[in-house]
ROLUMTI-312281 format. One line per 10 residues: number of its first residue (from 0); for each residue x, y, z of C-alpha. Coordinates in nm, 2 decimals, padded with zeros to 4 digits. Layout:
REM ROLUMTI-312281
NUM) X,Y,Z; ...
***
This chain:
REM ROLUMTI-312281
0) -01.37,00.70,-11.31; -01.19,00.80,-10.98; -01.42,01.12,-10.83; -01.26,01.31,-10.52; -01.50,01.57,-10.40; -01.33,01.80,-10.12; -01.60,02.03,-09.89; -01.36,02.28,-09.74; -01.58,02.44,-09.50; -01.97,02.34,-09.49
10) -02.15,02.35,-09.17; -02.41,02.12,-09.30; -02.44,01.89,-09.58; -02.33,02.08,-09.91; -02.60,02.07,-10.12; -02.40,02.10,-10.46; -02.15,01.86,-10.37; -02.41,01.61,-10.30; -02.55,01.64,-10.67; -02.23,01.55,-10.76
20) -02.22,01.24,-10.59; -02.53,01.11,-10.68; -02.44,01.20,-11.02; -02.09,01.03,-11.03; -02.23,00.74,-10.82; -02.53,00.69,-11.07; -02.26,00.63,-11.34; -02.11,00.40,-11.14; -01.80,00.57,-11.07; -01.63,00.59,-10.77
30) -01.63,00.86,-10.53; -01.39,00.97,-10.26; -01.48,01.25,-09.99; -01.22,01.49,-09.85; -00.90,01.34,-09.91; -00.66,01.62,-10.05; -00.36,01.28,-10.10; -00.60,01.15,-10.34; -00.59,01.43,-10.54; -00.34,01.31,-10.81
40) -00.50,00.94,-10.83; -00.86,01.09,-10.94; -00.99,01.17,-11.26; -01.20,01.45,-11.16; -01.19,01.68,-10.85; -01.47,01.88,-10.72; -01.36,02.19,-10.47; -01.64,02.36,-10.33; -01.52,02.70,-10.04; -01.87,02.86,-09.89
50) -01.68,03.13,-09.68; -01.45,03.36,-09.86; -01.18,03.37,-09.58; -01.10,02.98,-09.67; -01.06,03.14,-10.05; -00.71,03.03,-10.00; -00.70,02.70,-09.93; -00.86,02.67,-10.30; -00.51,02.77,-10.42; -00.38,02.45,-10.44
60) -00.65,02.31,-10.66; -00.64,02.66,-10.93; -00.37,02.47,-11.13; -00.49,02.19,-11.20; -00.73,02.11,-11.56; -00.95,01.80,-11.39; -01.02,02.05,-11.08; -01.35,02.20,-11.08; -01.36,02.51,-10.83; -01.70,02.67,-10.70
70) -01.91,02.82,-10.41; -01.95,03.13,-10.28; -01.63,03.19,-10.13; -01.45,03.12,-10.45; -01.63,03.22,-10.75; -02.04,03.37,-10.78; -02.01,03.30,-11.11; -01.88,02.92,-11.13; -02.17,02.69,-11.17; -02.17,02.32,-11.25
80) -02.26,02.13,-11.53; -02.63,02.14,-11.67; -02.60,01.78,-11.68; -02.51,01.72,-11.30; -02.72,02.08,-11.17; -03.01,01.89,-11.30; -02.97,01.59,-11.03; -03.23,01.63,-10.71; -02.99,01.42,-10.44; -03.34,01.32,-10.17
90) -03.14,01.40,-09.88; -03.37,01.58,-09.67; -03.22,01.84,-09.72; -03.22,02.15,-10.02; -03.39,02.43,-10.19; -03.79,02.47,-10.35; -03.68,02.77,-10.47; -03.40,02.97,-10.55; -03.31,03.37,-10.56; -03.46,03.65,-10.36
100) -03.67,03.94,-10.43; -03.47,04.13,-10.16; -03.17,04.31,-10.24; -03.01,04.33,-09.86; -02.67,04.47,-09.87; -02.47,04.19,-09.66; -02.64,03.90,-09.88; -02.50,03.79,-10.22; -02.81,03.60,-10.30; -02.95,03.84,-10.56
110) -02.59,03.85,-10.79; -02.57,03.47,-10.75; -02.90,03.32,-10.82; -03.14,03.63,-10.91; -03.51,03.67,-10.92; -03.70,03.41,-10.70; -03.80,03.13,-10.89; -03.98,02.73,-10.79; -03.73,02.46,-10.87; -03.85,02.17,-10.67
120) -04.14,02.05,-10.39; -04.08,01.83,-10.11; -04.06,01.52,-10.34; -03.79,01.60,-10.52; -03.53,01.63,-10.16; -03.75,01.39,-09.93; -03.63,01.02,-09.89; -04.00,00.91,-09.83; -03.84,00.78,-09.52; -03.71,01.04,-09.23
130) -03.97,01.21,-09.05; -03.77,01.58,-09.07; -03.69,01.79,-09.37; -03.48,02.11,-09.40; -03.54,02.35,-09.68; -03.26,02.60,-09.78; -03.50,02.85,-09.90; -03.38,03.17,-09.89; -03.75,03.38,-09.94; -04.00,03.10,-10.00
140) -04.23,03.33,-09.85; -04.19,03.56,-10.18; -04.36,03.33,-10.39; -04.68,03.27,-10.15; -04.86,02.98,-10.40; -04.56,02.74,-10.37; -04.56,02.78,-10.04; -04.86,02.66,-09.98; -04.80,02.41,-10.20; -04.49,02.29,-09.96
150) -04.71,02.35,-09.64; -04.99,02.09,-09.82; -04.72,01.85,-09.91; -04.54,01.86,-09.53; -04.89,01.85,-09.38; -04.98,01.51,-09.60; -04.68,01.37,-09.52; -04.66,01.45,-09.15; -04.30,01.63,-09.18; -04.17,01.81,-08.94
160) -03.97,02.13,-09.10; -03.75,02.40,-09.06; -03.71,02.69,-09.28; -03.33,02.73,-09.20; -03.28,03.07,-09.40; -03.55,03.21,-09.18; -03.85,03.33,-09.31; -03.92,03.71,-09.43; -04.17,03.86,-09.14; -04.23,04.16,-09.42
170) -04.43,03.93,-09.60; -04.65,03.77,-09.31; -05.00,03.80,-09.35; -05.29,03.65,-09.11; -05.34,03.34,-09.41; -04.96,03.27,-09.39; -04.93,03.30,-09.05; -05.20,03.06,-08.98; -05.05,02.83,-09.24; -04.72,02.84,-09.05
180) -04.89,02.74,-08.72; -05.06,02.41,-08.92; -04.69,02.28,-08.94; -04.45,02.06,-08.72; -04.16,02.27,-08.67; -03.82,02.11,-08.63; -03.70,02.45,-08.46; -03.85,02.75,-08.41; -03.98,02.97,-08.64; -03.68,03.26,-08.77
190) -03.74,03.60,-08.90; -03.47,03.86,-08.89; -03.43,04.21,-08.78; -03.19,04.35,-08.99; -03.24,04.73,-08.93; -03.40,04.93,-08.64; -03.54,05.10,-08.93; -03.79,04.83,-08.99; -03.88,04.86,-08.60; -04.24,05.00,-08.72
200) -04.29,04.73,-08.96; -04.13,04.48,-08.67; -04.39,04.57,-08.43; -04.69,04.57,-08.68; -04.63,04.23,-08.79; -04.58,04.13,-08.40; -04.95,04.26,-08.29; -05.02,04.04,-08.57; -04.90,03.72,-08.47; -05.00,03.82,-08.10
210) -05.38,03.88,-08.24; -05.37,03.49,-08.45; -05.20,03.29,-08.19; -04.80,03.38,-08.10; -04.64,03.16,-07.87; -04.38,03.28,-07.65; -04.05,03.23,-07.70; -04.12,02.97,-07.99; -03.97,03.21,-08.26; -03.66,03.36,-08.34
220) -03.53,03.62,-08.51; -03.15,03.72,-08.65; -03.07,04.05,-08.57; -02.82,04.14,-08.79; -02.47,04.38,-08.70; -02.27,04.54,-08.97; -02.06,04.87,-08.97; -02.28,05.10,-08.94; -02.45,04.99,-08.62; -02.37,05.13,-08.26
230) -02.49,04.95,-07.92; -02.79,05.09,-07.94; -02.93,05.03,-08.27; -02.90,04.64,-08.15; -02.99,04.68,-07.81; -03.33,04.89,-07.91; -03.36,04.56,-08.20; -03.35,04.36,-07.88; -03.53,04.49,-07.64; -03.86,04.53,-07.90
240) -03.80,04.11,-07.90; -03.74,04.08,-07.54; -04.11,04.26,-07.51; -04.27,04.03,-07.70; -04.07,03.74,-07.58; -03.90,03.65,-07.91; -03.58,03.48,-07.91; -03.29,03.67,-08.11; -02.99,03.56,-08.26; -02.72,03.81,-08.31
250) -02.51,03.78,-08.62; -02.22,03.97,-08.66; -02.05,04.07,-08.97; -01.68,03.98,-09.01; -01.58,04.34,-09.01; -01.75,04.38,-08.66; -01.69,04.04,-08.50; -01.47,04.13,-08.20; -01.60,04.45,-08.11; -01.64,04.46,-07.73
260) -02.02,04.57,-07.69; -02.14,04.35,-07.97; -01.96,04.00,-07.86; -02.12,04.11,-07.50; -02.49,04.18,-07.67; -02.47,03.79,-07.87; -02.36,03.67,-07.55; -02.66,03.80,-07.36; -02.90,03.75,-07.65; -02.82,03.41,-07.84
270) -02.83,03.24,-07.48; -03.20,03.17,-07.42; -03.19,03.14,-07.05; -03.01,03.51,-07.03; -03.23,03.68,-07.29; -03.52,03.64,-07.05; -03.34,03.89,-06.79; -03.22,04.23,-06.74; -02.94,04.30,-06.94; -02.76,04.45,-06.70
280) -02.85,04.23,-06.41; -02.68,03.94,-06.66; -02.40,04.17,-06.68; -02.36,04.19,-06.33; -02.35,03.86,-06.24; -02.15,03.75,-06.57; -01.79,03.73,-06.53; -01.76,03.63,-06.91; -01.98,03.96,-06.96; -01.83,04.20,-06.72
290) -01.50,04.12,-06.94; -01.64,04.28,-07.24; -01.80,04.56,-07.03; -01.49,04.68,-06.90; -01.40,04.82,-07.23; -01.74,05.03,-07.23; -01.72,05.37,-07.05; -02.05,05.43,-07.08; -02.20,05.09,-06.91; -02.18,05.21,-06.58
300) -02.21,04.82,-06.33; -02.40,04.88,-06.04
***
């Protein structure tokens, strides 16, 4: 059989598509990436969209009997076969576990996947070659007794990791956090700030890490922007970081993406070098920065 598989929009190695390669490639079929002119020579297409803005370029593919259509930008509810979901590609790369306990309003892990649950260890996604692994958990810290099951298995085997979904601080305790600091990190340690209302909580489980051994600037957290926030529910979420010396990463929602005073805060704040300074001193001396401030009465440049 002739396989085409077509990623739209990945930023890193689509973990779904890749079961279906192995799969197909197991069978001895032949498999074809990302070439649309293929299309009507295959005998099977695979179309996975992650973002729902690309929705549309999955029209061309609705039509069509031998086209399989997933991912989250498409469908929640698409999933693929039992028969090719049960194939662990060892690509480095993948999920432990799947689901959240969380129920955060920007995330559509819940409605996709559910309850947290263990699927895998670092045997079924490690090549028993590369010296780096990334796991795609989304809350691995939910389900404390696998995690220390992945921390024994990345310790034996001398991995460095990252966590790349970030890590839930809510759940930090003094055991995990020590556990953590046992492990070669690829990158630094995430967490995210979501709400200024968990500023208490924030804080608590920074004296925390201060008291068992926090380095600065080796972790970072996401501090999330959606509709309801103003400049200074993120800049308060930053500053509390900047105190600490925490790196932040600011993600903005689509709805909020442009808006003057947040692109000026991720400027400032995803830049390492500039989050160590004075806001407005950065602002100052930023022309890229004083562009976005000029639409901001009440940032007054000195």
């Amino acid at each position: 059989m002739k396989i085409l598989i077509i990623d739209i929009d990945s930023k890193i190695p689509n973990y779904a598509l890749k079961k279906v390669e192995k799969y197909h490639l197991d069978k001895g079929d032949e498999v074809i990436w990302n070439m649309p002119l293929y299309r009507h020579l295959a005998d099977k297409v695979y179309v996975s969209c992650v973002f729902k803005k690309n929705e549309y370029k999955c029209y061309d593919y609705m039509d069509d009997d031998k086209c399989l259509i997933g991912g989250s930008g498409y469908s929640l509810s698409v999933t693929l076969p039992d028969e090719i979901e049960t194939v662990k590609p060892r690509i480095n790369l993948g999920f432990t576990t799947r689901g959240c306990v969380r129920n955060c309003e920007f995330c559509i892990v819940p409605q996709k996947e559910g309850k947290i649950k263990a699927e895998a260890d670092i045997y079924d996604l490690w090549d028993g070659k590369s010296k780096e692994i990334i796991l795609m958990d989304n809350n691995i810290l939910a389900l404390p007794e696998h995690f220390y099951l992945i921390s024994r298995q990345l310790q034996k085997e001398n991995l460095k990791v990252d966590f790349n979904q970030g890590l839930d601080f809510r759940l930090l305790t003094e055991e995990i956090w020590n556990e953590l600091n046992k492990l070669k990190h690829l990158n630094e340690i995430r967490f995210a700030f979501d709400y200024i209302q968990y500023k208490d909580k924030v804080i608590e489980k920074l004296e925390l890490m201060k008291k068992v051994g926090l380095k600065d600037w080796k972790t970072r957290w996401y501090v999330y922007v959606g509709e309801k926030d103003n400049f200074d529910t993120v800049f308060e979420r930053l500053m509390i970081l900047k105190k600490y010396k925490q790196g932040a990463y600011v993600m903005r929602d689509e709805k909020v993406y442009n808006v003057p005073e947040f692109v000026a805060l991720a400027q400032y704040a995803n830049t390492m070098g500039a989050f160590k300074f004075d806001f407005y001193e950065v602002m100052n001396k930023s022309k890229k920065l004083r562009h976005y401030a000029k639409a901001i009465p009440k940032w007054i440049l000195i």
